[in-house]
C-alpha angles and dihedrals in degrees: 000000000000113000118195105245098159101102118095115236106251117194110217135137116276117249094223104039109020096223121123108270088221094043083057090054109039110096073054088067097036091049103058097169131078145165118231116197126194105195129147145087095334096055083071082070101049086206104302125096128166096355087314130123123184128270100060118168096177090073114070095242102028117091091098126111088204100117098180080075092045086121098064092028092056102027102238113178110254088235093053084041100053092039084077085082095068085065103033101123126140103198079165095052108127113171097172082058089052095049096047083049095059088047097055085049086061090248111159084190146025128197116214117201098236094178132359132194093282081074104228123132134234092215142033109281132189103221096045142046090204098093149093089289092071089058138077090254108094089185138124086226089178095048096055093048086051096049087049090051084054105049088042095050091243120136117235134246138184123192108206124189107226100161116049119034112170095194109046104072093229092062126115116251139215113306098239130127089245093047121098120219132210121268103255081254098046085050086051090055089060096038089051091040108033127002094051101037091049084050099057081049102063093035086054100030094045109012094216121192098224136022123211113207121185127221121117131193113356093307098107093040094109096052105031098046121171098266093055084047084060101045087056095041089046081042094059100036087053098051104028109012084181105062122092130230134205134231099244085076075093111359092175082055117001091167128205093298102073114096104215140011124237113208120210130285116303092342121135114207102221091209135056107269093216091246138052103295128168126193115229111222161163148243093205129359095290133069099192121046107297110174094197094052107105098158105107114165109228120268083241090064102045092048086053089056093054094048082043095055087040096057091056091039108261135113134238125241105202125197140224125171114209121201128251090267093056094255118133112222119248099246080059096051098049095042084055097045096039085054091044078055091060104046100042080070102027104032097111089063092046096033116072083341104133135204125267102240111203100028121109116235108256110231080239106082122283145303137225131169148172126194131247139189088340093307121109112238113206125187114205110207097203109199089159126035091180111182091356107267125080130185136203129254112272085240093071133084118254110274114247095190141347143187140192098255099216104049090016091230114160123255123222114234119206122228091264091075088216092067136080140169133230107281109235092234124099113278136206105268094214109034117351117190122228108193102209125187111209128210108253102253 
């Protein structure tokens, strides 16, 4: 997907709330770290339906391990779909436990899928019967997870799916050649009767404090125009001023109101956008619970990413993909809690650090820095130590000390004042972090 990360941030008052658009966003800067989790319906399916497993190449649109689609990808018929929901009930769910997972990670947010393109939502809703009431759960599954954000000190997302619905016959549906669309009319009826008003529920039910929309490149340009990007965004400032809102509202066009961009699945900008960003992505193939997916990236790797988009100024949105009965499955837990590890010792160079604009990446791994009293403090994320000695891009300033962050051994500086070695203490095997004070220029 390519999201449309041109525009420069502007930081100017909302129309609609009169609150700075960069004073809104800014514990989003300062965050960079989430937790994304793909959870619904199709989780009851871990991937397999009818003898089928995705992906299936053998089907036109089904070589795909995404297993949140696995009803268009496999074709599954819309009545034997729906009909999950008659099943749909979590006796393991603990959102307290996935909360307190988040926090250990070091996660400051998590992003609940509230409702995906299946349609079905994970509350009960007023405006549709496809939702958690018709199912054995008799639970306010959202307002436990936002009691539990708010015990653990984490802030509180909903993806919501606005653009495709695959079961209101106004949705938008995949957008693939085969594959018939709504009349504009026909798309209005399900943005006046469903998106929006479901909307309104979760601001005033749950009061999040961001809201995660989903279109990517110009697909959804003839559903979500500009003037339907407006009335949600008018919606939200005039309910929740507070809540951000990300630029896949309108990904074609996402305009100068949106808070914050969303790159594409699991991509990584090698540059600073210019405004707050964050990169969805995922821990194996999968976003939602695939039990054939085996292909979980290390704990060393993912730890690298987030360092990575912190050192050009995004976030990471990191994912996790419970099972039907609420558990998350144990990959999941080591790889949280392994990156919770990390940052217990390393978050002041991932938390409020910034990138350093200007300042080429060193093939060594990546920088990050803040200032304090006056000197200009520089973290140096080494994924390489190469031959041992490492030295600092010509744009900085010469380093007057520096310390291994973790274990605060002193680094030795070469005369040079831009070179160090490899400190003799045991070293992180993924990212260490060097903390560097630089000479004022």
């Amino acid at each position: 997907m390519k999201q449309n990360d041109s525009q420069a941030y502007d930081v100017q008052l909302d129309a609609q709330s009169g609150t700075p658009a960069c004073s809104r966003s800014r514990w989003f800067q300062e965050a960079r770290f989430g937790m994304f989790v793909h959870w619904g319906l199709y989780s009851e399916l871990g991937g397999s339906w009818g003898g089928r497993t995705m992906p299936d190449p053998s089907l036109p649109n089904g070589n795909s391990w995404y297993s949140e689609w696995i009803q268009m990808r496999l074709e599954v018929p819309a009545d034997e779909y729906q009909a999950l929901a008659k099943t749909f009930n979590p006796i393991k769910l603990d959102m307290d436990q996935w909360v307190r997972e988040a926090a250990l990670a070091g996660a400051r947010y998590i992003v609940l899928t509230s409702k995906h393109h299946d349609g079905f939502a994970l509350w009960d809703s007023d405006v549709s019967d496809f939702d958690l009431s018709v199912t054995p759960c008799k639970r306010d599954i959202l307002g436990e997870l936002a009691t539990a954000c708010r015990r653990h000190g984490v802030r509180l997302g909903f993806y919501y799916s606005h653009w495709q619905d695959w079961e209101h016959p106004g949705g938008a549906m995949p957008p693939w050649p085969e594959m018939g669309q709504p009349t504009d009319d026909e798309f209005e009826a399900y943005w006046q009767q469903k998106s929006l008003p479901q909307v309104r529920e979760l601001l005033e039910r749950y009061e999040p404090d961001m809201l995660w929309f989903d279109t990517w490149g110009n697909t959804a340009e003839g559903q979500i125009t500009p003037p339907r990007r407006d009335e949600m965004i008018d919606l939200i400032r005039g309910l929740r001023p507070s809540c951000l809102i990300n630029g896949r509202l309108c990904a074609h066009d996402p305009g100068d109101r949106v808070d914050y961009l969303s790159a594409g699945d699991n991509q990584h900008p090698e540059r600073n956008l210019g405004r707050p960003w964050q990169t969805p992505a995922t821990m194996n193939h999968t976003w939602a619970w695939h039990a054939r997916d085996f292909n979980w990236k290390s704990s060393g790797k993912l730890i690298q990413l987030l360092a990575a988009n912190a050192s050009y100024g995004g976030n990471y949105l990191l994912n996790i993909g419970p099972r039907a009965d609420g558990t998350i499955p144990a990959p999941s837990i080591r790889r949280l809690r392994e990156i919770g590890a990390w940052l217990a010792v390393h978050g002041e160079a991932i938390y409020g650090a910034t990138p350093l604009d200007g300042v080429p990446k060193p093939d060594w791994g990546y920088l990050t820095g803040r200032g304090e009293n006056g000197r200009q403090i520089v973290y140096a994320h080494v994924v390489d130590w190469q031959n041992g000695t490492l030295s600092l891009p010509a744009e900085l300033c010469p380093i007057a000390h520096g310390s291994v962050l973790e274990t605060g051994e002193t680094l030795v500086v070469l005369d040079d004042q831009r070179s160090f070695r490899r400190p003799e203490g045991g070293l992180h095997p993924a990212v260490a972090v060097m903390e560097l004070t630089l000479h004022g220029c």
